[in-house]
KOLTOR-178428 format. One line per field, with one value per residue: residue in one letter; x negated, y negated, z of N, C-alpha, C, CB in turn. Coordinates in nm, 2 decimals, decimal comma. Atoms other than C-alpha are relative to their C-alpha. Glycine has a CB too. Layout:
N
resn <- (a	...);
n.x <- (X	...);
n.y <- (Y	...);
n.z <- (Z	...);
ca.x <- (X	...);
ca.y <- (Y	...);
ca.z <- (Z	...);
c.x <- (X	...);
c.y <- (Y	...);
c.z <- (Z	...);
cb.x <- (X	...);
cb.y <- (Y	...);
cb.z <- (Z	...);
***
This chain:
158
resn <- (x	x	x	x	x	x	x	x	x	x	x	x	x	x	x	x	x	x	x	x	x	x	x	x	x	x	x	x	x	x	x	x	x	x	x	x	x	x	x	x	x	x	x	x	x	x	x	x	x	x	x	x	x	x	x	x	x	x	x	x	x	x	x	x	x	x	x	x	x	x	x	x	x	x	x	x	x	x	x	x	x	x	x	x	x	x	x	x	x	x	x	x	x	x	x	x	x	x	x	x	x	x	x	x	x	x	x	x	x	x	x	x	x	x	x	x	x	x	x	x	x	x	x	x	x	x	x	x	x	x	x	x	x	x	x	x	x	x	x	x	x	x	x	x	x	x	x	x	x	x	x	x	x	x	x	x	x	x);
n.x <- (-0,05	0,08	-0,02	-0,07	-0,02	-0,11	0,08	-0,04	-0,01	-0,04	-0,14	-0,07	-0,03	-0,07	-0,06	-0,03	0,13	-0,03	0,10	0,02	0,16	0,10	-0,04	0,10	0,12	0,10	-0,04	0,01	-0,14	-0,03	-0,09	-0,07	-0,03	-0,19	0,00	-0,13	-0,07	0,02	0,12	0,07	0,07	-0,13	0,00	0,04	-0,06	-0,20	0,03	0,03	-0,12	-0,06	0,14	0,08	-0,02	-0,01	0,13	0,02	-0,01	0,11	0,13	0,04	0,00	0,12	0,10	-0,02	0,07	0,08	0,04	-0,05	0,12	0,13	0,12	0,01	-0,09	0,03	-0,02	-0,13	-0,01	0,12	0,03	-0,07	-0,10	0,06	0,07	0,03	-0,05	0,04	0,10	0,03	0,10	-0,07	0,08	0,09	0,01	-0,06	-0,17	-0,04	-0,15	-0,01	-0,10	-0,06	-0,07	-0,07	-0,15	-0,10	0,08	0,01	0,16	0,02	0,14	0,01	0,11	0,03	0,05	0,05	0,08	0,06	-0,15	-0,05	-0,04	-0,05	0,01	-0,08	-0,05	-0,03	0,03	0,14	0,00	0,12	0,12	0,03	-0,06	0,03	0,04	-0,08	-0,01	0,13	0,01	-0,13	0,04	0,13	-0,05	-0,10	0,09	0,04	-0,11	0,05	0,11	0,04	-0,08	0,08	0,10	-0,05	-0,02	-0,15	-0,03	-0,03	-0,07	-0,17);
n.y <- (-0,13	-0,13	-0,13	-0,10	-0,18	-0,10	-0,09	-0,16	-0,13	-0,17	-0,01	0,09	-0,10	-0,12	0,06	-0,14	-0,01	0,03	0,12	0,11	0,00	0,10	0,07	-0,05	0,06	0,02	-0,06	0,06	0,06	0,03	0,07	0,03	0,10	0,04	0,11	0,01	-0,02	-0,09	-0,13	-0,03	-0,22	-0,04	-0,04	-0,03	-0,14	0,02	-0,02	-0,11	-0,07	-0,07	-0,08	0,03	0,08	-0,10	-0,04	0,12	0,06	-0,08	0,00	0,10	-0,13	-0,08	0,10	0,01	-0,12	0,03	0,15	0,04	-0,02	0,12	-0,06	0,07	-0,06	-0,11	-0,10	-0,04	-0,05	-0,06	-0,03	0,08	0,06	0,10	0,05	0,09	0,02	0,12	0,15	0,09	0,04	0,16	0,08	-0,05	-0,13	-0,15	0,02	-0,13	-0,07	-0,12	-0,09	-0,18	-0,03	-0,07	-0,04	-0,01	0,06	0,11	0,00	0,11	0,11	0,07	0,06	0,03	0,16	-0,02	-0,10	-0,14	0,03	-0,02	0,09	-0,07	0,13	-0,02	-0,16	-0,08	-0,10	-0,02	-0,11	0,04	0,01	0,14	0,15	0,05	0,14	0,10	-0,10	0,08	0,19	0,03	-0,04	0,10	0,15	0,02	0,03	0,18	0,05	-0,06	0,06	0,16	0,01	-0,07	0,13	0,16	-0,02	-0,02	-0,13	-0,02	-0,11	0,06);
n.z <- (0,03	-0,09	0,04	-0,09	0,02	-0,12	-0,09	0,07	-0,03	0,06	-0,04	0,09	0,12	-0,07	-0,16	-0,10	-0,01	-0,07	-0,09	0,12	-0,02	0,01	-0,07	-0,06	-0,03	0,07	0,13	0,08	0,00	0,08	0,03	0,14	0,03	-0,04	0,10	-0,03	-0,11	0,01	-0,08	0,14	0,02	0,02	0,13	0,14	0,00	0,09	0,14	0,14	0,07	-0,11	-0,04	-0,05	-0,15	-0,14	-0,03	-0,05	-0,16	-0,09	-0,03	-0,09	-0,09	-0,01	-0,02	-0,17	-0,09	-0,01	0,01	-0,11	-0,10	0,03	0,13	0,11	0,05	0,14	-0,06	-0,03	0,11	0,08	0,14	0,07	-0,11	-0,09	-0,04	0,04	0,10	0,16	-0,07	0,04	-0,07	0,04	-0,09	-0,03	-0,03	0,07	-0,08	0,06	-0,02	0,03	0,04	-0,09	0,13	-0,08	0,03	0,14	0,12	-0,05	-0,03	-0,07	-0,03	-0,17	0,01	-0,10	-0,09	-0,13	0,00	0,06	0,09	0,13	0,09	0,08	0,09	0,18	-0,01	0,16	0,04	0,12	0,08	0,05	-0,10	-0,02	0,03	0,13	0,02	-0,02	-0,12	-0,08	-0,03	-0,09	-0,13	-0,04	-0,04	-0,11	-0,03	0,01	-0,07	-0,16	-0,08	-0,02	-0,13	-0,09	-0,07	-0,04	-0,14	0,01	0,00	-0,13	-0,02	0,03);
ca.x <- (-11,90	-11,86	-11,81	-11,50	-11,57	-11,36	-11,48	-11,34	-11,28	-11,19	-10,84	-10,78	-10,82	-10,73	-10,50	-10,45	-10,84	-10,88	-11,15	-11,27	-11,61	-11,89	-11,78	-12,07	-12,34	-12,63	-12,41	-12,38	-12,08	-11,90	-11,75	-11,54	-11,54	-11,19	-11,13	-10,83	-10,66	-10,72	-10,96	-11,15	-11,24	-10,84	-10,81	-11,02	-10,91	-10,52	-10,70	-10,80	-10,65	-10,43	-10,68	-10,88	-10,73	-10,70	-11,11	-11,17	-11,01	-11,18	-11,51	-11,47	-11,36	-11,69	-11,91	-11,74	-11,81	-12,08	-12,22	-12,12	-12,46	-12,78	-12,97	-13,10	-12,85	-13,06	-13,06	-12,69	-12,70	-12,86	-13,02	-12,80	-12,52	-12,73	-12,94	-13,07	-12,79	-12,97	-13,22	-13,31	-13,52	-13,39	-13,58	-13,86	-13,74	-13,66	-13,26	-13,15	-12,78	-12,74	-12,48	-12,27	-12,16	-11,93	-11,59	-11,53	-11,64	-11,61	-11,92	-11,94	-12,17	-12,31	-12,58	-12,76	-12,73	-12,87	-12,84	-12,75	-12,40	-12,29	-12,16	-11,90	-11,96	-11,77	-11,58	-11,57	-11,51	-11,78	-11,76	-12,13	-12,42	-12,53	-12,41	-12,36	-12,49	-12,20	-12,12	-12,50	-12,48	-12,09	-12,27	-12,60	-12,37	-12,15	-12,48	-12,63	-12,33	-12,39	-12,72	-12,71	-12,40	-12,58	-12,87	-12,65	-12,50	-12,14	-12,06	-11,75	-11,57	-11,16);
ca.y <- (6,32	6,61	6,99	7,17	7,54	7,78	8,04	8,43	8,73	9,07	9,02	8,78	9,14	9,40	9,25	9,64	9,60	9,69	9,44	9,14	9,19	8,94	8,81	8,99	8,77	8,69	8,88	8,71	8,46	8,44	8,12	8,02	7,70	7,49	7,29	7,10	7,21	7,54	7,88	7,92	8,32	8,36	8,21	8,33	8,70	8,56	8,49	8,80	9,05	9,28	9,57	9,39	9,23	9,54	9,63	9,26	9,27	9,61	9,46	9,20	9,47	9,64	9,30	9,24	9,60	9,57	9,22	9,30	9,34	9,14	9,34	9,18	9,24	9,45	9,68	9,71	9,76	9,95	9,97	9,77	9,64	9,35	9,16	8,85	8,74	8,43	8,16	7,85	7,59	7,23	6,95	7,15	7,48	7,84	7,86	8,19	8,31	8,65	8,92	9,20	9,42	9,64	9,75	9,85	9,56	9,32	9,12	8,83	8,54	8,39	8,14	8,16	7,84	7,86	7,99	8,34	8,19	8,35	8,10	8,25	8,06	8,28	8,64	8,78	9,06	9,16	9,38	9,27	9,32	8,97	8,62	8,43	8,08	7,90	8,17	8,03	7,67	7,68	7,88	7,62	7,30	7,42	7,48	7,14	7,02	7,22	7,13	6,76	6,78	6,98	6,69	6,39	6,61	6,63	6,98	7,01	7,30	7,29);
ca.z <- (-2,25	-2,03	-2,04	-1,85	-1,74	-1,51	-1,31	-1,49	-1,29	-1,34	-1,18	-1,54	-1,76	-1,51	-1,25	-1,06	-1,04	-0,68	-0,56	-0,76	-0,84	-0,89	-0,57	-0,41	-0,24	-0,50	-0,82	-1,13	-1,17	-1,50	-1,66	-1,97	-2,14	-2,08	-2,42	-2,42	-2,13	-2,25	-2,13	-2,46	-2,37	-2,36	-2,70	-2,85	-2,73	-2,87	-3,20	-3,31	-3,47	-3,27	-3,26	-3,15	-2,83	-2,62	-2,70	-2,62	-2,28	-2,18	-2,27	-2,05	-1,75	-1,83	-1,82	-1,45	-1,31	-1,43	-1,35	-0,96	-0,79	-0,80	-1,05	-1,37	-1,62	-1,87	-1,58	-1,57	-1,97	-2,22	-2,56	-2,81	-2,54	-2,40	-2,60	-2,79	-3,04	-3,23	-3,09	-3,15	-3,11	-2,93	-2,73	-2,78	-2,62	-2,74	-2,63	-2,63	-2,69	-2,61	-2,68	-2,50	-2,73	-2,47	-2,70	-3,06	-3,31	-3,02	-2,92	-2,63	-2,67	-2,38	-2,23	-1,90	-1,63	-1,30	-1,07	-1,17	-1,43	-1,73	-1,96	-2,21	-2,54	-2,85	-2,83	-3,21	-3,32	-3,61	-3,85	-3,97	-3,74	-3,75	-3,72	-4,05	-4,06	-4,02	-3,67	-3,57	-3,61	-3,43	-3,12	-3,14	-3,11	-2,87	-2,68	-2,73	-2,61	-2,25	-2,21	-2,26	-2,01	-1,80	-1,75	-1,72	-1,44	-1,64	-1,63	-1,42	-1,28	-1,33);
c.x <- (-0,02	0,04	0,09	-0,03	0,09	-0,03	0,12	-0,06	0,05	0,17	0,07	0,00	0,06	0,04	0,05	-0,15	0,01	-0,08	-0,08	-0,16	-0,05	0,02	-0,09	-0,14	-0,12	0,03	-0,03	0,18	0,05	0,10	0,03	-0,02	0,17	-0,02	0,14	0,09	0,02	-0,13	-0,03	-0,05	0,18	0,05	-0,04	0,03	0,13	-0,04	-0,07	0,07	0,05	-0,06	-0,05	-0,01	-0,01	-0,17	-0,06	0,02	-0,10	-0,18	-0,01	0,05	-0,12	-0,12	0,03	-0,02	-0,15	-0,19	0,03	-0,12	-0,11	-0,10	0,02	0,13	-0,08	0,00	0,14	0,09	-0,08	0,02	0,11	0,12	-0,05	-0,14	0,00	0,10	-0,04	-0,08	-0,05	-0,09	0,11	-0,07	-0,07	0,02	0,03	0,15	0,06	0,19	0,01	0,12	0,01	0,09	0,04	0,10	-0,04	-0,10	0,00	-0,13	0,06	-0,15	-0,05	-0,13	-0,04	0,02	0,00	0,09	0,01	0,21	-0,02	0,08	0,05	-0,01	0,15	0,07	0,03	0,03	-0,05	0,01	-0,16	-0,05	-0,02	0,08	0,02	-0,04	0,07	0,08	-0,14	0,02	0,17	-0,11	-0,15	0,06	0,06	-0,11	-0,06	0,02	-0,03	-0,08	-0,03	0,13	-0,06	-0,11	0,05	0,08	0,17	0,06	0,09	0,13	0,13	0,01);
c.y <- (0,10	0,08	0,05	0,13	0,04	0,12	0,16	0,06	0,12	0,03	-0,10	0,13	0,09	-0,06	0,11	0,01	0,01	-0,08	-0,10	-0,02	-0,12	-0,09	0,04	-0,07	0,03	0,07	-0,13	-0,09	-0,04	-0,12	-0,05	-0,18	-0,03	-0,09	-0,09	0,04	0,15	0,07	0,06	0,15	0,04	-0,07	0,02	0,18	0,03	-0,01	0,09	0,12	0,11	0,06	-0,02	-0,06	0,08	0,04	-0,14	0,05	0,16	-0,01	-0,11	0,06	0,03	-0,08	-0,04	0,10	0,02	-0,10	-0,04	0,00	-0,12	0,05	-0,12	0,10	0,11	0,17	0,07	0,05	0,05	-0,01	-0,12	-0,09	-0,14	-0,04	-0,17	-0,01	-0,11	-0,12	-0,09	-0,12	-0,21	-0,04	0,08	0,12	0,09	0,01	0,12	0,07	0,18	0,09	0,10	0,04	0,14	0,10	0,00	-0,15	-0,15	-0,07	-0,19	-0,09	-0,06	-0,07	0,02	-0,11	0,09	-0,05	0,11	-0,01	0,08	-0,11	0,06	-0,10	0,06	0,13	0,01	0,16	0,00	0,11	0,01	0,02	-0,12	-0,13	-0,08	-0,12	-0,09	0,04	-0,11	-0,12	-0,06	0,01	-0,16	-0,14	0,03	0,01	-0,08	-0,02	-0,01	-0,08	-0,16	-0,07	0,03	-0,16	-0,16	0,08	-0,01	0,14	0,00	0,15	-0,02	0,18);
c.z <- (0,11	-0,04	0,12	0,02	0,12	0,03	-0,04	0,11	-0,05	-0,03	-0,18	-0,14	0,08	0,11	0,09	0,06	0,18	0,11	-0,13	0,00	-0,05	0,09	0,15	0,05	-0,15	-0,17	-0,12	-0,01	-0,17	-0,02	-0,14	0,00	0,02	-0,17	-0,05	0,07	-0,02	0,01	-0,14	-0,02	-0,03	-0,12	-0,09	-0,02	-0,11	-0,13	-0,05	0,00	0,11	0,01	0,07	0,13	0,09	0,04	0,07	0,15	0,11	-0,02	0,11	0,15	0,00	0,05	0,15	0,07	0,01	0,05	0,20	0,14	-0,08	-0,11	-0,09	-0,10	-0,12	0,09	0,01	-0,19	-0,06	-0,16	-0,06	0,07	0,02	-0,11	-0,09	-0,10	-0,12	0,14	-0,09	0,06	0,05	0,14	0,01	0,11	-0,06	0,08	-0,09	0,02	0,03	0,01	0,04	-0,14	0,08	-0,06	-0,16	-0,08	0,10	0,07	0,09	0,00	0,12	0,02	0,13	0,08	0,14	0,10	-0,05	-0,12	-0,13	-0,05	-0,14	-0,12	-0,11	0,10	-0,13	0,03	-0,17	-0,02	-0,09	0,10	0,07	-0,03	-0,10	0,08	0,08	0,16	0,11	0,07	0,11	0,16	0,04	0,04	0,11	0,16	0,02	0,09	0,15	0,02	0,02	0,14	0,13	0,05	0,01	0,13	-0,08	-0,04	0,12	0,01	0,02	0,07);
cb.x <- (-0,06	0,01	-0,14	0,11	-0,18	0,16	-0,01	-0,07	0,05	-0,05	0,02	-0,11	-0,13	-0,09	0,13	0,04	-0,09	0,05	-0,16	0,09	-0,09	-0,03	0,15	-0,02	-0,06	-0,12	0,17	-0,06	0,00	0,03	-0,02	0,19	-0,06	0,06	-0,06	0,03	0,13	0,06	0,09	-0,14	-0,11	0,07	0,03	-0,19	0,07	0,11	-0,04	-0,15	-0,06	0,10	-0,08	-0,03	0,13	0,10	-0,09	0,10	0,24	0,04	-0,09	0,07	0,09	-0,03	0,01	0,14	0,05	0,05	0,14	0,11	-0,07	-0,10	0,03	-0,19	0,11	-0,21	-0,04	0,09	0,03	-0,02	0,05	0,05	0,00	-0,05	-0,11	-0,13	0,09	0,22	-0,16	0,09	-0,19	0,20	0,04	-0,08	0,05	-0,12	0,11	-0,12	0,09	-0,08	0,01	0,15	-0,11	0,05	0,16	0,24	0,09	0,10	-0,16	0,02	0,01	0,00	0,00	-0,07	0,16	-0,14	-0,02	-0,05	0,03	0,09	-0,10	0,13	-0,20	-0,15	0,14	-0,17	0,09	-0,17	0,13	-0,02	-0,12	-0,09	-0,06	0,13	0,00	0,12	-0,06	-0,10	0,02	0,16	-0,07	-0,12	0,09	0,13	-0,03	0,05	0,10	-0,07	-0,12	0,03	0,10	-0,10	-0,14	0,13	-0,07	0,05	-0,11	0,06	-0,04	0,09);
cb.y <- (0,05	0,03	0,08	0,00	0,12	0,02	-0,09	0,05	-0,01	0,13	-0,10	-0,18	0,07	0,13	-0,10	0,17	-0,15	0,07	0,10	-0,17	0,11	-0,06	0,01	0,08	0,08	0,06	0,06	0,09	-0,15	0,10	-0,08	0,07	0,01	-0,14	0,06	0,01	-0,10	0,01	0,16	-0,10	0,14	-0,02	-0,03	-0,05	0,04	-0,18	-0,09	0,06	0,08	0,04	0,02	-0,05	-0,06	0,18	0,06	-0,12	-0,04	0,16	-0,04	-0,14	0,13	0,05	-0,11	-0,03	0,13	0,04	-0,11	0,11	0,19	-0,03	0,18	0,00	-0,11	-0,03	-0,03	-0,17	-0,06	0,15	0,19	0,08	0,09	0,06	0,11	0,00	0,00	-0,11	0,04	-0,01	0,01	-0,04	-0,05	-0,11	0,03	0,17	-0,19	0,11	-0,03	0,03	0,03	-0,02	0,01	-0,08	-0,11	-0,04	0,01	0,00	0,01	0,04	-0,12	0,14	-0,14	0,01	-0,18	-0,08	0,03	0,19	-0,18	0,12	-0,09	0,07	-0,02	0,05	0,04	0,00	0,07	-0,03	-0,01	-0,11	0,02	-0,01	-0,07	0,00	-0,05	-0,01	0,24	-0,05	-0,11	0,14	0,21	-0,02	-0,07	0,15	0,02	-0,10	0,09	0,13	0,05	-0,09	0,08	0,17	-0,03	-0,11	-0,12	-0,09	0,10	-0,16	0,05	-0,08);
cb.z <- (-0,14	0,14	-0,02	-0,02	0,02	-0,04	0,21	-0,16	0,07	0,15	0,20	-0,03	-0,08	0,05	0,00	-0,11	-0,08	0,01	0,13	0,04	-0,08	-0,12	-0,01	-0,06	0,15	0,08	0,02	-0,12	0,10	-0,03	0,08	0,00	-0,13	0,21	-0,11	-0,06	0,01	-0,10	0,14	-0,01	0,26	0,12	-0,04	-0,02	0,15	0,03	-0,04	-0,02	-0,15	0,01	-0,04	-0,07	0,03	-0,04	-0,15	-0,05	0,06	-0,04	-0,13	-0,04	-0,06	-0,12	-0,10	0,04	-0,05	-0,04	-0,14	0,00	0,00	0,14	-0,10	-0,05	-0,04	-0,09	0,11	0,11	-0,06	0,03	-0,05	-0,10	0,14	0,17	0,00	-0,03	0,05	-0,13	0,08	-0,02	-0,15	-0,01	0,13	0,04	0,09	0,04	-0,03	0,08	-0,15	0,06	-0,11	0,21	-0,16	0,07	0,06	0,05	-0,19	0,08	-0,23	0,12	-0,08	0,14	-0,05	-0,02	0,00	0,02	0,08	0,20	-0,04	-0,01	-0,01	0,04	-0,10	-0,22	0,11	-0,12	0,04	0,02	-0,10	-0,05	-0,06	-0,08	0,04	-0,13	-0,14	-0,15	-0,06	-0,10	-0,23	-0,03	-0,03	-0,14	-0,09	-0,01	-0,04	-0,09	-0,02	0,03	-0,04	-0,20	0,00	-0,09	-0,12	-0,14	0,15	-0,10	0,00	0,05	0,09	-0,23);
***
C-alpha cells in the first residue's frame, strides 16, 4: 500500500497572488492527500455547502501567508486559530492532529512530517466545537495509514 500527496500552493486559492509563498528557504511546505486520481483538500472544499467554499478557500490563503517564513507556526497564529484538534494514542505514541481554524465555521486538519511538511488530512466546516467520534476515528485511520507508509518508505509525491 502506498500514500499519494501533492505539494499545495497559494497560487491553487489565489492565482493573482503575487509571489508563491512557502517557497522560502527553511518555510513550511503544505501537502494534500491525492486519493483516486483526485486532490482530497479540493474535494473536500467542492463538498461543502456553498457558503462555505469561499471561507474555505480564504482559509487556506491565510495558512500560506502565513506559513511563509521559518517561524514555528504558533508564532504565526494565535489563541484559538492553531491548536491541538484530537490525539491519540498508536504504536505506543501520542499522534497529534491539529487544527487551523482561519475562516467562518471552516476548520483544517492537519499532521506534521519531517522536515518542516504540513500534511492536509480533512477540511470541515463545524458548526460544533468538537469532533464527533465518527469525525475522530475517520481523521485517526487516515493517519495510521500515513505513518505505516511513511516507514515502509511508500509515501510518494505525484
Amino acid at each position: 500500500m502506498s500514500i499519494n500527496i501533492s505539494r499545495l500552493t497559494i497560487k491553487h486559492f489565489d492565482p493573482d497572488s503575487p509571489r508563491c509563498h512557502t517557497e522560502t528557504e527553511g518555510s513550511f511546505k503544505v501537502y494534500t492527500l491525492v486519493k483516486d486520481g483526485k486532490n482530497t483538500t479540493f474535494e473536500d472544499i467542492k463538498n461543502l455547502e456553498v457558503n462555505d467554499r469561499k471561507p474555505a478557500r480564504s482559509a487556506y490563503t491565510k495558512l500560506f501567508n502565513r506559513t511563509d517564513n521559518i517561524e514555528p507556526l504558533d508564532k504565526n497564529f494565535h489563541g484559538r486559530e492553531y491548536h491541538k484538534g484530537h490525539e491519540f494514542q498508536y504504536q505506543g505514541d501520542t499522534i497529534a492532529i491539529w487544527r487551523l481554524w482561519l475562516a467562518g465555521t471552516i476548520r483544517i486538519y492537519f499532521i506534521f512530517t519531517p522536515p518542516k511538511n504540513i500534511l492536509i488530512l480533512k477540511t470541515l466546516a463545524k458548526r460544533k466545537e468538537d469532533l464527533n467520534e465518527s469525525e475522530k476515528k475517520r481523521l485517526e485511520n487516515m493517519v495510521k495509514e500515513i505513518i505505516n507508509c511513511q516507514k515502509n518508505n511508500n509515501v510518494i509525491e505525484i
